[in-house]
C-alpha positions in Angstrom: 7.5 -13.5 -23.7 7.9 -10.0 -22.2 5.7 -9.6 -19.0 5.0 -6.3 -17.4 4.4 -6.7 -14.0 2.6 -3.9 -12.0 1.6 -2.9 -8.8 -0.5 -0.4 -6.2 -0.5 -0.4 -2.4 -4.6 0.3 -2.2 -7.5 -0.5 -4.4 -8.1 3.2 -4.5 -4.9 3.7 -6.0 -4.7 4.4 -10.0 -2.7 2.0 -11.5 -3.1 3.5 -14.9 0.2 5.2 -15.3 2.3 1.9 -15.1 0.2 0.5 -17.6 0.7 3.2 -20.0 4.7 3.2 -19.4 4.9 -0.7 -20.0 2.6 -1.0 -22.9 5.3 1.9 -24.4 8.1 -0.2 -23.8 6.6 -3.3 -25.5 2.8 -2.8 -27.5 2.2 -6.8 -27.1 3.5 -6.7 -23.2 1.0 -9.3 -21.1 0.0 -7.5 -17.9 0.3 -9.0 -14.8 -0.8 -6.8 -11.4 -1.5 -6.6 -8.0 -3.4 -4.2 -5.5 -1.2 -4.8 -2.4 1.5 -3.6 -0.3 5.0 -4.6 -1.6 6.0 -4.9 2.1 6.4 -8.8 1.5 6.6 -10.8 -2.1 3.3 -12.9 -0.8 1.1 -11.1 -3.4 -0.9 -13.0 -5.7 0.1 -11.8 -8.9 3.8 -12.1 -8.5 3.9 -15.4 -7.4 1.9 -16.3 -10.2 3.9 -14.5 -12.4 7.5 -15.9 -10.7 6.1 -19.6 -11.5 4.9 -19.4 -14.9 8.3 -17.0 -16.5 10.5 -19.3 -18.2 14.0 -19.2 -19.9 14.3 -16.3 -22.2 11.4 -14.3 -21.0 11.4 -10.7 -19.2 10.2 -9.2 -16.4 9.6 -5.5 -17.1 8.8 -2.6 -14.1 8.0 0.7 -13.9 10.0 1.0 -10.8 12.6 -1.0 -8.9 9.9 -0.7 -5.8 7.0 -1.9 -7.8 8.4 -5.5 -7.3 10.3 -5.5 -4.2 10.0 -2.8 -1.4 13.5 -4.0 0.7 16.7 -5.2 -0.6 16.3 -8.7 0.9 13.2 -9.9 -1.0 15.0 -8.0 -4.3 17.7 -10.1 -4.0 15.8 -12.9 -3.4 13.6 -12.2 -6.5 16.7 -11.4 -8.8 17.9 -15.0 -7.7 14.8 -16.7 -9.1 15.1 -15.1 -12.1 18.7 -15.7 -12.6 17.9 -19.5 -12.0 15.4 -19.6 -14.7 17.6 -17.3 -17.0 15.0 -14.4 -16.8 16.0 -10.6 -17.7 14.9 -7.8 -15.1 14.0 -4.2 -17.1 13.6 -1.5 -14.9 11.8 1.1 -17.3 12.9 4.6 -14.6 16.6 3.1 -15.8 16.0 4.3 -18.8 14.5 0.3 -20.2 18.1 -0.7 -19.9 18.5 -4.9 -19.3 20.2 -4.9 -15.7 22.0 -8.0 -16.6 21.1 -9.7 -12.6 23.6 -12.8 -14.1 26.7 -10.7 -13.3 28.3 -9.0 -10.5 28.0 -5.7 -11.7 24.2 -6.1 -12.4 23.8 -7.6 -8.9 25.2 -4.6 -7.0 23.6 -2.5 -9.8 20.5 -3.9 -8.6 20.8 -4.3 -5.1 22.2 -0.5 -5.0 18.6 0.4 -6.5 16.6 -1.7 -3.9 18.9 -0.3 -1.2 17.9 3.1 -2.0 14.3 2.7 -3.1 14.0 0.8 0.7 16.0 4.2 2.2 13.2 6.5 0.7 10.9 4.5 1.7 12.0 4.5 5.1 12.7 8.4 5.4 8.8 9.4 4.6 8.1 7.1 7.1 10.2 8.5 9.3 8.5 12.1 7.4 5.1 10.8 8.0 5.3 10.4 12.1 7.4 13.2 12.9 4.3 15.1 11.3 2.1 13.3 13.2 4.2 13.6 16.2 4.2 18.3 15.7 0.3 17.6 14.9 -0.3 16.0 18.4 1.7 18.8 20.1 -0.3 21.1 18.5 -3.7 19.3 19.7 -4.7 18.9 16.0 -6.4 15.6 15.6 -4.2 12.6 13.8 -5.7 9.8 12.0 -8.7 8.7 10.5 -11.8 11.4 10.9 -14.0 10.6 14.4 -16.8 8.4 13.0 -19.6 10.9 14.6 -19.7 14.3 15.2 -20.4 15.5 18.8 -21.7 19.0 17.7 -24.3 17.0 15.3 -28.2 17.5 16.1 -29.3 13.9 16.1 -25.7 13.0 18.1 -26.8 15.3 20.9 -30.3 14.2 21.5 -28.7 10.3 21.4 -26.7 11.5 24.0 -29.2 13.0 26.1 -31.1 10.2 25.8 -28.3 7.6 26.7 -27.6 9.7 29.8 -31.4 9.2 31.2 -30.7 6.0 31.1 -34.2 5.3 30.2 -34.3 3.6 26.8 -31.7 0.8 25.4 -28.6 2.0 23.2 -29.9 -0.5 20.6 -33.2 1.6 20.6 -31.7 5.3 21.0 -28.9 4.4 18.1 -32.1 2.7 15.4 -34.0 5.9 16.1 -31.1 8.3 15.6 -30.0 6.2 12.5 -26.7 6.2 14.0 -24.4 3.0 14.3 -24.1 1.6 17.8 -20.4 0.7 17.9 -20.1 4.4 16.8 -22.3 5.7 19.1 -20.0 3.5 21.9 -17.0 4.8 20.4 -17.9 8.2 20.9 -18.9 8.0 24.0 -16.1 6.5 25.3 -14.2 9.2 23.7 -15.9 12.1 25.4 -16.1 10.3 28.1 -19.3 10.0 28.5 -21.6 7.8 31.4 -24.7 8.0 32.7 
């Protein structure tokens, strides 16, 4: 049985494309996928997957990272399937069989997982440096603020919080504006009565 196993960090994320690439390397290629990080091998679908190949069968990915983001748990996945005498086709090496069983294939494989980790690690390292220039150049970094001070309704919430006169439960339903917002904007701005 040839198994195609793919995978996307977020459920937002299309995993369309994989699907298209393994179904080209094998028409009758049974699907198997998951919609969480690779950082660890605990995903549901691959360890379903893991238990249920048997001897003969293959494993095909897109990508060496699609399966395994580090070397360790690579290794550790290649060893599995060299115990139960399961191929490993990695379809961006050109659908070759990296033949895990011998030495060559191992280092073939870990050399893969070592670079595909080193990537992944140097847009990290891309991602907060950005972040890092953005701060220093007061623009704001991370998720959008959940309300917006210069908004109408925001405004007269505040003005209202800072008589002090009615409840934040009641100021936030009349507003239509979450409370744990409306506290975390506060506190943002700094705002007391």
């Amino acid at each position: 049985m040839i198994y195609g196993y793919g995978r996307v960090s977020t459920t937002g994320q299309n995993i369309s494309t994989q699907r298209k690439l393994l179904r080209q390397y094998e028409q009758d290629i049974k699907l198997v996928e998951d919609k969480s990080t690779g950082k660890n091998t605990e995903r549901e679908g691959l360890q379903k997957l893991l238990a249920k190949v048997v001897e003969g069968d293959t494993i095909a990915v897109t990508r060496i990272d699609r399966i395994a983001r580090n070397t360790k748990d690579l290794l550790e996945i290649v060893e599995l399937l060299n115990d139960k005498k399961v191929s490993l086709v990695v379809l961006d090496f050109k659908g070759e069989k990296l033949d895990t069983s011998s030495y060559v294939g191992k280092f073939l494989v870990t050399m893969l997982g070592a670079v595909a980790e080193m990537e992944l690690n140097m847009l990290a390292e891309k991602r907060m440096e950005g972040m890092k220039r953005a701060k220093e150049e007061g623009k704001h970094v991370g998720r959008k603020p959940d309300l917006d001070i210069s908004n109408a309704a925001v405004q007269h919430a505040i003005n209202e919080y800072k008589e002090g006169v009615i409840p934040v439960t009641m100021i936030c339903d009349k507003y239509n504006i979450p409370r744990v917002k409306f506290y975390r904007l506060l506190k943002r701005h700094g705002i007391t009565r």
